[in-house]
MDAnalysis code that builds the backbone (N, CA, C; Angstrom):
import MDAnalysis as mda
import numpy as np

u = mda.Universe.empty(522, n_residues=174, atom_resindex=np.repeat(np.arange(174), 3), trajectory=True)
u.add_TopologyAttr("name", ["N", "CA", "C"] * 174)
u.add_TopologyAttr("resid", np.arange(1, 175))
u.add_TopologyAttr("resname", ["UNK", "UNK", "UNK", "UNK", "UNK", "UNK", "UNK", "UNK", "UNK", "UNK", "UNK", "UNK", "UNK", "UNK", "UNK", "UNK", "UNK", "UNK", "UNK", "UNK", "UNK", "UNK", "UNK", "UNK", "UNK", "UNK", "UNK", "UNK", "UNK", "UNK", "UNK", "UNK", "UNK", "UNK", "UNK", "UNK", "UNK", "UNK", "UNK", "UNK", "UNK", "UNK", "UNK", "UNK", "UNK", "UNK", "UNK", "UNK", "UNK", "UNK", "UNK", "UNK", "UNK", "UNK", "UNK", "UNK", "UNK", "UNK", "UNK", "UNK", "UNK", "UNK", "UNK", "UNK", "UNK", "UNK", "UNK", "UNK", "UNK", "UNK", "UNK", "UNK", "UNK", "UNK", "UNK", "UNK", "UNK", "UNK", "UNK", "UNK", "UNK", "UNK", "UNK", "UNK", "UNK", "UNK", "UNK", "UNK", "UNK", "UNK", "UNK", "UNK", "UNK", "UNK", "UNK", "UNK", "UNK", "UNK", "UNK", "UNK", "UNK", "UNK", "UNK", "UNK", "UNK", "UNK", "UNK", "UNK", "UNK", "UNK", "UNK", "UNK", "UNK", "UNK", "UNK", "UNK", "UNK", "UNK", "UNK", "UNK", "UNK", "UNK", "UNK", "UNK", "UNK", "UNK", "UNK", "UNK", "UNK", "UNK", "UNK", "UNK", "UNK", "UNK", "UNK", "UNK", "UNK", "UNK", "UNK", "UNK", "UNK", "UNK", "UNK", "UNK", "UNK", "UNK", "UNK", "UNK", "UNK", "UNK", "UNK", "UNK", "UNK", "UNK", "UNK", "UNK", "UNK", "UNK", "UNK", "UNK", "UNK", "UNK", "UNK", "UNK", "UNK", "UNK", "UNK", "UNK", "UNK", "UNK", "UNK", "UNK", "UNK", "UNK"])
u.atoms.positions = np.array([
    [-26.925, -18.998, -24.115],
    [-27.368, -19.080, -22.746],
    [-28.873, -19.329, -22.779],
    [-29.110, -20.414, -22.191],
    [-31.027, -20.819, -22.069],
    [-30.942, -20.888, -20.815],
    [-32.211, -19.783, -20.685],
    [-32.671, -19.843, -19.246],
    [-33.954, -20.726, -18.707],
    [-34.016, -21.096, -17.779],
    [-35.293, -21.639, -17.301],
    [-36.173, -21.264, -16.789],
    [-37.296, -21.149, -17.268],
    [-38.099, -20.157, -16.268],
    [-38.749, -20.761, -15.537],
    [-38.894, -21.972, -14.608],
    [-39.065, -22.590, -13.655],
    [-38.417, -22.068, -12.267],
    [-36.993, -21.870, -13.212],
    [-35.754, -21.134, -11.977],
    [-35.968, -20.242, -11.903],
    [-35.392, -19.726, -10.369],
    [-34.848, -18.083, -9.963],
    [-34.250, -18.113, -10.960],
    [-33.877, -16.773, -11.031],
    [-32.184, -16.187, -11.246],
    [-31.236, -16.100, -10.661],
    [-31.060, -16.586, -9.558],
    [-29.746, -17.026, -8.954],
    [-29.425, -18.708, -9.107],
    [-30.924, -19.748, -9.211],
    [-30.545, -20.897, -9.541],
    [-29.735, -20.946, -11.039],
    [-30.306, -20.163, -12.440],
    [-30.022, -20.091, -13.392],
    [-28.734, -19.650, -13.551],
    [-28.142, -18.628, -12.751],
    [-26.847, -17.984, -12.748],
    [-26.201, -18.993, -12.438],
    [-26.318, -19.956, -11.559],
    [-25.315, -21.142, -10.638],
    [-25.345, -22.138, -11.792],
    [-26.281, -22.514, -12.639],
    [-26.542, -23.544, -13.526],
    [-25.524, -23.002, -15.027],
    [-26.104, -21.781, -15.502],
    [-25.360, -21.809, -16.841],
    [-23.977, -21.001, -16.954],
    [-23.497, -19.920, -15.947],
    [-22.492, -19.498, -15.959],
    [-21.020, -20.377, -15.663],
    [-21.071, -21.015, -14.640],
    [-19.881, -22.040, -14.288],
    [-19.439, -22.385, -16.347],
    [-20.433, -22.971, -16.715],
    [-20.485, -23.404, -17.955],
    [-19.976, -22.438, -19.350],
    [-20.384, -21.606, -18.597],
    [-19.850, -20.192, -19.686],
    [-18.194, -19.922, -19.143],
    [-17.928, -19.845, -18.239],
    [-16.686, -19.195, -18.074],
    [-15.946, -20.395, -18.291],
    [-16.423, -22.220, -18.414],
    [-15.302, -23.058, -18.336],
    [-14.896, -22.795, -20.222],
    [-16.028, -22.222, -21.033],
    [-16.240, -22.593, -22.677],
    [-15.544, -21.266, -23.034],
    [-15.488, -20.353, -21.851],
    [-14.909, -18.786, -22.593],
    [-13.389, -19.145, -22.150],
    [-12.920, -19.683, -21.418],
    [-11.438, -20.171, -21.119],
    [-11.077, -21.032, -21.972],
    [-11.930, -22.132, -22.243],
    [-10.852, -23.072, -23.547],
    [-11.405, -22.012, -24.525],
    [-12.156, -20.870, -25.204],
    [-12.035, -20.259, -26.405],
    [-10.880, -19.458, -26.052],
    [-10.548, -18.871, -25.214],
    [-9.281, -17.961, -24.398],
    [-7.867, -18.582, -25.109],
    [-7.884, -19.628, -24.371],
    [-6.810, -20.310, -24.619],
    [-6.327, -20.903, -26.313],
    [-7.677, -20.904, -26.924],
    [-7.210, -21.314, -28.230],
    [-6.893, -19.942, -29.236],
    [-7.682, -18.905, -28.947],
    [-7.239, -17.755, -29.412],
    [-6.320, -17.375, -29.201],
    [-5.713, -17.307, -28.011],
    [-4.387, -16.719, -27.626],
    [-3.082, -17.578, -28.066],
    [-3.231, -19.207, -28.098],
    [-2.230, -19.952, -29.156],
    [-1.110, -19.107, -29.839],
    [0.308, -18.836, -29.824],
    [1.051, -17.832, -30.594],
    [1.176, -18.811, -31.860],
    [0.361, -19.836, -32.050],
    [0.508, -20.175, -33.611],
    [-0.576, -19.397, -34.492],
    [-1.375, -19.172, -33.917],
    [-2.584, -18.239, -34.586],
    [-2.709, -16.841, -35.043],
    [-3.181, -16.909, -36.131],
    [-3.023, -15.622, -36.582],
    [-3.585, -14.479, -35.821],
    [-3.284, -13.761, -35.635],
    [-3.802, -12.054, -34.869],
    [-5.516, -12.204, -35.474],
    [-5.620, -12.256, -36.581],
    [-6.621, -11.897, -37.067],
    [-7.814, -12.505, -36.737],
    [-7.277, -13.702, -36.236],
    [-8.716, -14.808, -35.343],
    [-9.246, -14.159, -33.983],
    [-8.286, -13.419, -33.154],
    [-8.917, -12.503, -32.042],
    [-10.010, -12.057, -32.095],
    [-10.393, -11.225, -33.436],
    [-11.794, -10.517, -33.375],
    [-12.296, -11.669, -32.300],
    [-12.795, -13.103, -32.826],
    [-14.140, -13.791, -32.447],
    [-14.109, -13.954, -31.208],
    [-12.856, -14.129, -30.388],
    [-12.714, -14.346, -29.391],
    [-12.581, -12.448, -28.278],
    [-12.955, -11.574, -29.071],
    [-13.092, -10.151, -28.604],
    [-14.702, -10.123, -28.216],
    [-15.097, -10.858, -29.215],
    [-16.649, -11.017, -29.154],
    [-17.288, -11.499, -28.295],
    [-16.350, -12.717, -27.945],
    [-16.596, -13.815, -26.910],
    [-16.329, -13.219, -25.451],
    [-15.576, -12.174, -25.615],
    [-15.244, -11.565, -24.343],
    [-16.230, -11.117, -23.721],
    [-16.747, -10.300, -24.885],
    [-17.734, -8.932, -24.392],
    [-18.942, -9.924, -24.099],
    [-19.643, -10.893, -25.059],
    [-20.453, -11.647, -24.420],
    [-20.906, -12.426, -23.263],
    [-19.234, -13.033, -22.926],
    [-19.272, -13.164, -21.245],
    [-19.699, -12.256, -20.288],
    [-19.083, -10.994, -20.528],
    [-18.990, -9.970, -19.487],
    [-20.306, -9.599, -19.527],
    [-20.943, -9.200, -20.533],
    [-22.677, -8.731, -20.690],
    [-23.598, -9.879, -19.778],
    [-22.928, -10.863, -19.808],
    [-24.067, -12.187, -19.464],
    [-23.679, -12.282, -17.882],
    [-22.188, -11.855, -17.591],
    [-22.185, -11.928, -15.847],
    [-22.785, -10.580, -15.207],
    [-22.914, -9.334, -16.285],
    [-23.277, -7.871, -16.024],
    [-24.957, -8.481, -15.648],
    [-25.320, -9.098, -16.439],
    [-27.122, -9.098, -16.241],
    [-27.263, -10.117, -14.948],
    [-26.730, -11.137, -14.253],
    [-26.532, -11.337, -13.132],
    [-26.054, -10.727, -12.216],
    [-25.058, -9.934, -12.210],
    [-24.556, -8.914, -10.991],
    [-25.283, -8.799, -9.736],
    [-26.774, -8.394, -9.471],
    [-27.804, -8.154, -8.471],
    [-28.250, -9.395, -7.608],
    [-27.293, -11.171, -8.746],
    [-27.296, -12.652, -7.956],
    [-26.260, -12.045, -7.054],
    [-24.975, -11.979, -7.982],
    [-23.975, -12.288, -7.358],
    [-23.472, -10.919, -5.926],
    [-23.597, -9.411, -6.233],
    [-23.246, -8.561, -5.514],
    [-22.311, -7.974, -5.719],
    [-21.702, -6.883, -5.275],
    [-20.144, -6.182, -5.767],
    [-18.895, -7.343, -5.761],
    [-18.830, -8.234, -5.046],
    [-17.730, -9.354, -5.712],
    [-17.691, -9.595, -6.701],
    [-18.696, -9.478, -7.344],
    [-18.468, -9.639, -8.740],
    [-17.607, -9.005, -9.661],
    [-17.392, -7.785, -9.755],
    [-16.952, -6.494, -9.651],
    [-15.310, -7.398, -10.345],
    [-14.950, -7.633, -9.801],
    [-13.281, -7.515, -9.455],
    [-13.008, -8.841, -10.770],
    [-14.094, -9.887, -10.983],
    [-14.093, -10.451, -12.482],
    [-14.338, -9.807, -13.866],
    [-15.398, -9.086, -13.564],
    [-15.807, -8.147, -14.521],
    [-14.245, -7.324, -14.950],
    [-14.010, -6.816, -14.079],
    [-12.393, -6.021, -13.934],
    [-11.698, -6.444, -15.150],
    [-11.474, -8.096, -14.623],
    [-10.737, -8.716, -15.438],
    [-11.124, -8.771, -16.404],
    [-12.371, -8.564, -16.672],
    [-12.579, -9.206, -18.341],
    [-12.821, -7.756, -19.082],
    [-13.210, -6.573, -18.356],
    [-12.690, -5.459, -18.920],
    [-11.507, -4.863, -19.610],
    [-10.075, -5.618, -18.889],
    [-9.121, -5.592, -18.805],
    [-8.896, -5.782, -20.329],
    [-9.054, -7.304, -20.342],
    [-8.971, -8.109, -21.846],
    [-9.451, -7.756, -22.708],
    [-10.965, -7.459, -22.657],
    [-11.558, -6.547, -23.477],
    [-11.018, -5.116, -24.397],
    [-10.052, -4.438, -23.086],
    [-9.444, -2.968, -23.362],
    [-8.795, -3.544, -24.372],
    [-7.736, -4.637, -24.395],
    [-6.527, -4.752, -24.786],
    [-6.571, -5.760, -26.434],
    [-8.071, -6.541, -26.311],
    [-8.312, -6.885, -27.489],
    [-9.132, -6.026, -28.609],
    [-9.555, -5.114, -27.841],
    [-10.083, -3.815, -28.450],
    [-9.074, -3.094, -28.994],
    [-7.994, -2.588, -28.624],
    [-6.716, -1.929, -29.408],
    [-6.137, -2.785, -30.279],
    [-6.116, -4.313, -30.453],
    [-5.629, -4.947, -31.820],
    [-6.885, -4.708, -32.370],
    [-7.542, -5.027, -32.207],
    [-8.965, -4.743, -33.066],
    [-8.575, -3.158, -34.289],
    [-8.455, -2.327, -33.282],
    [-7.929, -1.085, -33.889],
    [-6.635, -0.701, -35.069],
    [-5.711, -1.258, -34.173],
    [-4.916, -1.741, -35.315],
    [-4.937, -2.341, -36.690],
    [-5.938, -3.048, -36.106],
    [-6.284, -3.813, -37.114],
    [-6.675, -3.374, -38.668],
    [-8.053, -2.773, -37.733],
    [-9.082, -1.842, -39.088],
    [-7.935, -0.478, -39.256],
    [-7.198, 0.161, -39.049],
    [-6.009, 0.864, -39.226],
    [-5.304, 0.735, -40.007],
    [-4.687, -0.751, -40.062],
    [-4.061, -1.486, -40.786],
    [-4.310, -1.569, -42.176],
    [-5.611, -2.113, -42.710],
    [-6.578, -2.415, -43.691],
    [-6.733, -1.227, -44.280],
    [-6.608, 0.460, -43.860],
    [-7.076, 1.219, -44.290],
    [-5.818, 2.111, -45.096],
    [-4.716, 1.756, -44.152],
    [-3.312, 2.190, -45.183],
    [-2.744, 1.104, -46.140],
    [-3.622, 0.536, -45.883],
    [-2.946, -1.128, -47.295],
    [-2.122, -0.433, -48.340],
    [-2.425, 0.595, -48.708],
    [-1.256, 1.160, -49.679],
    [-0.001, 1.941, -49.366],
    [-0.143, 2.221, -48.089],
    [1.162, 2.794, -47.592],
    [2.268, 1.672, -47.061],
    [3.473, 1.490, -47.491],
    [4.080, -0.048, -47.051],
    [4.716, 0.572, -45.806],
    [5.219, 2.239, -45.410],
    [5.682, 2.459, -44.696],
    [4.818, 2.072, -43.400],
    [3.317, 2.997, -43.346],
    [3.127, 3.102, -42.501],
    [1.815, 2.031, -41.474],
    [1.751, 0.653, -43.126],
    [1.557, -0.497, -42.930],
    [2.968, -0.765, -41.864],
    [4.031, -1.181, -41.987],
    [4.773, -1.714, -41.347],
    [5.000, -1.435, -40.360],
    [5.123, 0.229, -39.514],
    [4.651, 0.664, -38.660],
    [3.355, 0.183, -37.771],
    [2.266, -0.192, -38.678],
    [0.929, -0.456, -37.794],
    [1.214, -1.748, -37.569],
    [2.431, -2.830, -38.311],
    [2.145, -4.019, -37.715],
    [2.878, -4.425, -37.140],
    [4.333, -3.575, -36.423],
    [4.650, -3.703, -35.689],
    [4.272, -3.450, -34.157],
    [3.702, -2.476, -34.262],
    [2.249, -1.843, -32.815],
    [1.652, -2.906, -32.527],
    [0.885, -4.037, -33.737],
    [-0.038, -4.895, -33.729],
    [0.536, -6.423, -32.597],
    [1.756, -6.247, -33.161],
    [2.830, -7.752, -32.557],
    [2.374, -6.892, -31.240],
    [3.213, -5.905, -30.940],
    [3.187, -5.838, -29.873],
    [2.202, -5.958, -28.614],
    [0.904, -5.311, -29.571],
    [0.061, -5.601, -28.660],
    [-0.838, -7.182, -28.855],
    [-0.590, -7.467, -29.203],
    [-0.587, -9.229, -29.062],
    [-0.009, -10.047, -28.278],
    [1.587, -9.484, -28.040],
    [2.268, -9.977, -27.094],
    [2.140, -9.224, -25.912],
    [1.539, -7.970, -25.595],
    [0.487, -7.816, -24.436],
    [-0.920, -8.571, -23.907],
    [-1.289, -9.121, -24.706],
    [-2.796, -9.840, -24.693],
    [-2.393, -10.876, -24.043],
    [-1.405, -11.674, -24.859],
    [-0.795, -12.922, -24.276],
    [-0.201, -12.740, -22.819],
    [0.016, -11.922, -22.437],
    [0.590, -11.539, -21.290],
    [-0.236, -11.565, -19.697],
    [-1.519, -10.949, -20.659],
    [-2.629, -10.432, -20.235],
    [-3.194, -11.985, -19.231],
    [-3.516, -12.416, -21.049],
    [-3.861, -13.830, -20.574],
    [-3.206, -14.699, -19.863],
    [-2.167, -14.519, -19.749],
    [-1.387, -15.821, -18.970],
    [-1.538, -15.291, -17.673],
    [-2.096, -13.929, -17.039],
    [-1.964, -13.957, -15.491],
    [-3.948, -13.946, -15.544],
    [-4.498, -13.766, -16.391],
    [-6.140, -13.831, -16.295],
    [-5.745, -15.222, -16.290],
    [-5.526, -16.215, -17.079],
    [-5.652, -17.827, -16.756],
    [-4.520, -18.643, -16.149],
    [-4.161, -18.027, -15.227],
    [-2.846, -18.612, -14.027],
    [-3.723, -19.889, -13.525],
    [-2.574, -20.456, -12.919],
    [-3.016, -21.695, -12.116],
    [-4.118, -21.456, -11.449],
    [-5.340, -22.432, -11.616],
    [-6.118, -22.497, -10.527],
    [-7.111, -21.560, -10.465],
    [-7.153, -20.735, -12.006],
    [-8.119, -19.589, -11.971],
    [-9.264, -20.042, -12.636],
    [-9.327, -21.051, -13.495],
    [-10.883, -21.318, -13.812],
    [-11.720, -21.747, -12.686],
    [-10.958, -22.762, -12.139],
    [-11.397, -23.264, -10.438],
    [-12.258, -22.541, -10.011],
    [-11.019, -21.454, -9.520],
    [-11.877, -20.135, -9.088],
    [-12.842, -19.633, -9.623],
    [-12.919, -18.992, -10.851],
    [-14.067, -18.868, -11.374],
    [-15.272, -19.350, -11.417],
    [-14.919, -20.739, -11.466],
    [-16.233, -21.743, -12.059],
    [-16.856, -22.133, -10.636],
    [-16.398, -22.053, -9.608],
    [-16.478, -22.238, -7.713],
    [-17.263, -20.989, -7.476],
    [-16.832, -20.065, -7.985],
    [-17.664, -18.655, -7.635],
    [-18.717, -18.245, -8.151],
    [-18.997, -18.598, -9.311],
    [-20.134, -18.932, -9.827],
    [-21.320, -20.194, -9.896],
    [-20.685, -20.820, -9.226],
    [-21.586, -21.948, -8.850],
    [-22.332, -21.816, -7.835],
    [-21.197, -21.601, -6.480],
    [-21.963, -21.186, -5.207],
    [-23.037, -19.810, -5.325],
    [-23.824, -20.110, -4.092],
    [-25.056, -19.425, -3.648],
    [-23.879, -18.376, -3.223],
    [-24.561, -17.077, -3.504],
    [-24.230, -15.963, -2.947],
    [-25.640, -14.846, -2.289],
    [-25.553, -14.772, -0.722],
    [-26.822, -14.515, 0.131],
    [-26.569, -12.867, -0.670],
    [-27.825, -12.601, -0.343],
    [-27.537, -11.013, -0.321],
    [-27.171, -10.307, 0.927],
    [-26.416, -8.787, 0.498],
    [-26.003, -8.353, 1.640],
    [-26.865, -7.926, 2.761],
    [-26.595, -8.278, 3.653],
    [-27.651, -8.178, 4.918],
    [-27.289, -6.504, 5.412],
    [-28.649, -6.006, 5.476],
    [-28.611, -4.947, 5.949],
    [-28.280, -5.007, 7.448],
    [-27.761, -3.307, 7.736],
    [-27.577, -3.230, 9.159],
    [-28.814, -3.050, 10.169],
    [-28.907, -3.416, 10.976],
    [-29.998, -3.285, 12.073],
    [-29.475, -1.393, 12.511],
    [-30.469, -0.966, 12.382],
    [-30.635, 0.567, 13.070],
    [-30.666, 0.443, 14.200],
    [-30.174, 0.851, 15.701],
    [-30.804, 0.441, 16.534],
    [-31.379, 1.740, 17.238],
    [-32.224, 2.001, 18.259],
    [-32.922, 3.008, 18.374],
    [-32.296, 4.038, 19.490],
    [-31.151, 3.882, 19.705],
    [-30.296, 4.904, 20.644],
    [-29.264, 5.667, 19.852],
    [-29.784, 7.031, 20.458],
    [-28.588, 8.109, 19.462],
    [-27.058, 7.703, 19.260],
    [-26.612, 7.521, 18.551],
    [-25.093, 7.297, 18.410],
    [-24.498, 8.622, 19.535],
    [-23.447, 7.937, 19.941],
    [-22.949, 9.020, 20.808],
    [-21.358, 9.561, 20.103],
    [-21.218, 10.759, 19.638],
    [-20.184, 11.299, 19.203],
    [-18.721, 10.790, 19.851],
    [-17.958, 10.614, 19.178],
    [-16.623, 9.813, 19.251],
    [-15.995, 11.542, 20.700],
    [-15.255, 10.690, 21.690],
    [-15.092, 11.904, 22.339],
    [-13.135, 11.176, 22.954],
    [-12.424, 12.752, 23.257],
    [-11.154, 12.263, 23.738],
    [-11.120, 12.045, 25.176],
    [-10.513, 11.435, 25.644],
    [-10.102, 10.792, 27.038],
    [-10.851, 11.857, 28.204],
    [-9.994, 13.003, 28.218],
    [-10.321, 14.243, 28.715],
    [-11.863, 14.551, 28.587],
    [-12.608, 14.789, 27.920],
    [-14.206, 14.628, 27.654],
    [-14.602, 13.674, 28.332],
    [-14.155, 12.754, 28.186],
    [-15.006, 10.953, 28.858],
    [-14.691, 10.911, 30.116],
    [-13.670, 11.477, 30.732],
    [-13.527, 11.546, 31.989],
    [-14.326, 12.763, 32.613],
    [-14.417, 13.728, 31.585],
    [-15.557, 15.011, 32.549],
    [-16.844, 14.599, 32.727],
    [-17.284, 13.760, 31.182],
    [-18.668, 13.104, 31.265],
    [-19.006, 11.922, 32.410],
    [-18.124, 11.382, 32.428],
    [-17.550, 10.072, 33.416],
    [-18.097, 10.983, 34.865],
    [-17.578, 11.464, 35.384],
    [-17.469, 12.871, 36.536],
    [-18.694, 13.460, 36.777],
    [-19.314, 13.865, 35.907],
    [-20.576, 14.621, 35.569],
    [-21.611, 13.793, 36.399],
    [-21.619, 12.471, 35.379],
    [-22.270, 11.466, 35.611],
    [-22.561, 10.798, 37.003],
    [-21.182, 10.598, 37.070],
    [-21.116, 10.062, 38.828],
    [-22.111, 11.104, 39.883],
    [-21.327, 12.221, 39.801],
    [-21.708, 13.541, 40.556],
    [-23.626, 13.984, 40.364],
    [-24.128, 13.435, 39.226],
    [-25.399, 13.271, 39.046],
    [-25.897, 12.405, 39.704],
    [-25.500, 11.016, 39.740],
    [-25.811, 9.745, 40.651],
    [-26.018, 9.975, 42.086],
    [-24.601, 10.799, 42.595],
    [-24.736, 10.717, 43.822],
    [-25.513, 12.044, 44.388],
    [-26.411, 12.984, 43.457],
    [-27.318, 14.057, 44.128],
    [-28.618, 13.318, 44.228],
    [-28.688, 11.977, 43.288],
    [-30.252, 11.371, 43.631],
    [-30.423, 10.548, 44.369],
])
């Protein structure tokens, strides 16, 4: 990621992210391939967390919408983090065949969770999305105007009609 320092940081966010999330989806997609070995994930675990760090340090462009991508890539993250585990698990009973075979059956499985994962993180029409949401300008949230009359306490029918009453009956002594 090269930033410009000519630019804001919201021009820079609109400029290099679209670009990041179109390069972290085709790495997505080639990692997740069921011809590929499990063991190529690490790079693309890496690739995860690097996205997510790089949309985390924009967050204050984009605002809590952001939030709900991050989600997602937390998500993936969780789930390529437990083969990860497996993994180094794996490597460490190399001499046990039992409880090797045990860890690599856990491992399939959670692979064929990842894949799972991924196929509803990259559904139709979701880089679109992505790469659209990060492109566009996002204003910041506009504060509320205070305005300078006491809020008046929420009241039931019965109340509003005595106040209602009150009121009138005040009107008509002046």
């Amino acid at each position: 990621m090269k930033l410009k320092p000519a630019l804001s940081a919201a021009e820079n966010a609109r400029a290099i992210l679209p670009k990041m999330a179109r390069k972290y989806f085709e790495a997505g997609r080639k990692a997740i391939d069921e011809k590929r070995p499990a063991e190529e994930l690490h790079a693309f675990r890496l690739e995860t967390k690097r996205f997510r760090y790089s949309l985390e340090l924009f967050r204050p462009v984009y605002g809590p919408q952001l939030d709900r991508y991050l989600e997602a890539l937390r998500e993936l993250q969780g789930v390529l983090g437990k083969i990860s585990d497996y993994q180094a698990i794996q490597r460490l009973l190399a001499g046990d065949r039992e409880l090797k075979a045990q860890i690599q059956h856990a491992l399939k499985e959670k692979v064929k969770d990842l894949r799972d994962h991924w196929r509803a993180f990259d559904s139709e029409g979701e880089l679109k999305r992505w790469r659209t949401y990060l492109a566009s300008e996002h204003s910041k949230p506009r504060k509320r105007r205070v305005s300078s009359a006491v809020p008046k306490k929420p009241v039931g029918r019965a109340q509003a009609r005595a106040r209602s009453a009150a009121a009138s009956g005040a009107d008509a002594r002046m």
